[in-house]
C-alpha positions in Angstrom: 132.7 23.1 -138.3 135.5 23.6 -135.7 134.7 26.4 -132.9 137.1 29.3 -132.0 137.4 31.3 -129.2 137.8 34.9 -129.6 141.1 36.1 -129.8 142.6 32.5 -131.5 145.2 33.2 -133.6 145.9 31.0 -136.7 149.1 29.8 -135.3 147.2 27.8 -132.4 144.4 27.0 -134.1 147.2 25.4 -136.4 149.0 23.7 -133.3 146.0 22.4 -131.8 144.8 20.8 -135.4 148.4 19.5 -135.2 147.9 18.0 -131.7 144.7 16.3 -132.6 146.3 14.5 -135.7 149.9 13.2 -134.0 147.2 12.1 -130.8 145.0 9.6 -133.4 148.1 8.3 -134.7 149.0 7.4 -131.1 146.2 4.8 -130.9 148.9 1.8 -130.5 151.5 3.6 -132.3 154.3 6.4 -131.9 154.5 9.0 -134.7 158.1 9.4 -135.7 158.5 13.2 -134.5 158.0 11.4 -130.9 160.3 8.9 -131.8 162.9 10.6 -132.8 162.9 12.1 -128.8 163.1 7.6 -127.8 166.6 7.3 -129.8 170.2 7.5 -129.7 173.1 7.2 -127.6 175.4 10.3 -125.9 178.5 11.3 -123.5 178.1 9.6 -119.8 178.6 13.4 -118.4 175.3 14.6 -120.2 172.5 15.4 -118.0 168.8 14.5 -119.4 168.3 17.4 -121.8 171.7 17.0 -123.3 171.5 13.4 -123.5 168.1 14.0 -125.3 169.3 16.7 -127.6 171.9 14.0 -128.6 170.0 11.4 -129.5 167.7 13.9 -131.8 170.6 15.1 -133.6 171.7 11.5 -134.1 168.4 10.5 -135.6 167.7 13.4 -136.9 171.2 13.3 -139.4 170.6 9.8 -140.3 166.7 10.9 -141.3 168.2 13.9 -143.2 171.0 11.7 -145.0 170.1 11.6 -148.7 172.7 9.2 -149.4 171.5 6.3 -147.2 169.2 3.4 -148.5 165.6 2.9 -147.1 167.0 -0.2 -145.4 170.1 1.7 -144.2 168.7 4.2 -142.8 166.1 2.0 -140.7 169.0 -0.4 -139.6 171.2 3.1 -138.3 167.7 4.1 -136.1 167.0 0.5 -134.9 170.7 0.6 -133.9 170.3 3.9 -132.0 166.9 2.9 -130.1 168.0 0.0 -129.1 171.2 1.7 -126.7 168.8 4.2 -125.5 164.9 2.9 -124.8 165.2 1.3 -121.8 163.0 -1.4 -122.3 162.8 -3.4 -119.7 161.5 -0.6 -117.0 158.7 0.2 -119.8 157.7 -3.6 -120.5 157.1 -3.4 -116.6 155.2 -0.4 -116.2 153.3 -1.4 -119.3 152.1 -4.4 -118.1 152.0 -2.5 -114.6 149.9 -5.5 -111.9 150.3 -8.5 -114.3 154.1 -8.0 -114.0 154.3 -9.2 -110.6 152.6 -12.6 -111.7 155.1 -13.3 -113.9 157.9 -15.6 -113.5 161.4 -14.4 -114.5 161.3 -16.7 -117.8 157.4 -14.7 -118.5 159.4 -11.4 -117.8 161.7 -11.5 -120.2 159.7 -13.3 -123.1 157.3 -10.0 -122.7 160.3 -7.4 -122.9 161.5 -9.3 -126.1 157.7 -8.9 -127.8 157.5 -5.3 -126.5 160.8 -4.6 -127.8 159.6 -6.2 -131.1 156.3 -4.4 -130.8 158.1 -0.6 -130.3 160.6 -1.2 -133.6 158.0 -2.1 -136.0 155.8 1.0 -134.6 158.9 3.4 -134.8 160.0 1.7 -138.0 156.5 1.9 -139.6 157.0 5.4 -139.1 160.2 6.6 -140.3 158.9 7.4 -143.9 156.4 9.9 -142.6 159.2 12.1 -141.5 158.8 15.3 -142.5 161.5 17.5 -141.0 160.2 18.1 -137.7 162.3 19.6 -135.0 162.5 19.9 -131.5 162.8 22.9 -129.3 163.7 22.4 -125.9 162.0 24.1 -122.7 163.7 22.5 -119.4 164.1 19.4 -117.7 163.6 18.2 -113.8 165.7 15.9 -111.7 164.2 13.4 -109.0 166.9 11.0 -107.8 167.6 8.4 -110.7 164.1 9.5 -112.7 164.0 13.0 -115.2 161.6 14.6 -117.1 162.7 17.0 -120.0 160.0 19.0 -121.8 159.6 20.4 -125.1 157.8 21.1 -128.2 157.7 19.3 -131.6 158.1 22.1 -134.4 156.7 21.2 -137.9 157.5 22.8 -140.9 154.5 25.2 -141.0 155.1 26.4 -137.1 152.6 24.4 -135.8 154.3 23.5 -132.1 153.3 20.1 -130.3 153.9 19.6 -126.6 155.9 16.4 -125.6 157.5 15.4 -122.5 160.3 12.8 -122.5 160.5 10.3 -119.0 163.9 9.3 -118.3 165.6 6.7 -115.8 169.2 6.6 -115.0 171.3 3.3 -115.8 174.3 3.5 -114.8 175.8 6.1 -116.0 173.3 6.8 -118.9 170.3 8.6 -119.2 167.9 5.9 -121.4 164.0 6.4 -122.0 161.1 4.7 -120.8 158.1 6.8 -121.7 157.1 9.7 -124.4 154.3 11.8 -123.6 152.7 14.0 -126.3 149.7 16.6 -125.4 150.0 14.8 -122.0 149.2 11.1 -123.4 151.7 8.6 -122.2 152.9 5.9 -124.5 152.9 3.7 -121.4 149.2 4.4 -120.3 148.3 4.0 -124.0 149.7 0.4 -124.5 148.7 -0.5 -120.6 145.3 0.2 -121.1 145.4 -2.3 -124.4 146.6 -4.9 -123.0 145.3 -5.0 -119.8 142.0 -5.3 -121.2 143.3 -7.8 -123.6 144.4 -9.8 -120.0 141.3 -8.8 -118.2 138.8 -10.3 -121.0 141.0 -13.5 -122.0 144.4 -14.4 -120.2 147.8 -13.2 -120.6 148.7 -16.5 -122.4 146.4 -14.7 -125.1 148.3 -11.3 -125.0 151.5 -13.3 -125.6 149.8 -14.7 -128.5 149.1 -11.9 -130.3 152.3 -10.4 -130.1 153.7 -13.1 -131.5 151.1 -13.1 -134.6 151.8 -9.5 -134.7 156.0 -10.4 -135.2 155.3 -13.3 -137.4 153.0 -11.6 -139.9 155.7 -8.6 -139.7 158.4 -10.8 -140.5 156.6 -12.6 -143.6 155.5 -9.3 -144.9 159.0 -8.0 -144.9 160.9 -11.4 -146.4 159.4 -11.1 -149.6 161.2 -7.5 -149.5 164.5 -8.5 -148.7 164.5 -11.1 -151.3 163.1 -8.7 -154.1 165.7 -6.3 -152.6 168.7 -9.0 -152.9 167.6 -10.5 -156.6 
């Protein structure tokens, strides 16, 4: 039986209940409220929050489009993610001290997997989508780096808190890391593999990933074909 302080209305009891089940789904994976927050592309001019906002609303119609396909509607999201995740500076912080022992060639065979890795998660996810919304509370500016922070609202008014890391490209906002109830994305996968790295090799870390794709890409074939006969 859960305990409640005195004075615990039903509402936070509600939001903390919600906090506790979008956390266990984080264990190696993004829930697709997060994920719509990692998506989209927007107007060079827009600071972070705008930017942000855009990429939700982006998502957000293409989820809500009763018209699209299954597959369409996962191919319009893949399409957004990948102009706005910036990959690369997460693949680095991800695999944080092993980074530096990589050679360029290492580098950018790990971004690929990662990249890999993030679609199927946010993918996998996209049918559990049950019109969540996001409500905005303020951003903060430090050079070419920007927070923006603001709540997850579910269709029974639970609220979740979630705070979106950005890094300027350019002239574009993109985003690196999600954090939700103050768990990072990036510390999440980090600690993985690191231990994966510190208890076999990185040569082994590479190799999973790449079972992971492969057994990803057979399960999905047999789909398409289905789909095309």
């Amino acid at each position: 039986m859960s305990r409640t302080t005195p004075g615990t209305s039903a509402r936070q009891i509600s939001a903390r209940r919600e906090g506790r089940r979008i956390l266990q789904s984080m264990k190696g994976t993004l829930t697709t409220a997060a994920v719509m927050l990692l998506l989209a592309g927007s107007p060079a001019w827009a600071g972070p929050t705008d930017q942000l906002r855009e990429y939700t609303d982006q998502v957000i119609k293409v989820l809500d489009d009763p018209a699209l396909a299954r597959q369409d509607r996962r191919a319009a999201v893949r399409k957004i993610a990948h102009e706005a995740f910036d990959v690369t500076e997460t693949a680095k912080r991800v695999l944080a001290r092993h980074w530096q022992a990589r050679t360029p060639a290492e580098r950018e065979e790990f971004t690929q997997l990662f990249a890999d890795l993030l679609e199927r998660t946010y993918i996998a996810r996209m049918d559990e989508y049950g019109g969540e919304r996001i409500r905005y509370l303020g951003e903060s500016i430090d050079g070419t780096f920007a927070s923006v922070k603001a709540r997850i609202v579910t269709r029974t008014g639970a609220e979740v808190a979630v705070e979106s890391r950005m890094n300027l490209r350019g002239d574009r906002w993109l985003i690196y890391d999600v954090l939700i109830e103050n768990v990072s994305l990036i510390a999440n996968y980090r600690s993985q593999f690191d231990r994966i790295i510190r208890s076999s090799s990185y040569e082994e870390l590479v190799r999973r990933l790449k079972t992971k794709r492969e057994e990803f890409l057979n399960e999905s074939a047999p789909r398409a074909r289905r789909s095309s006969g």
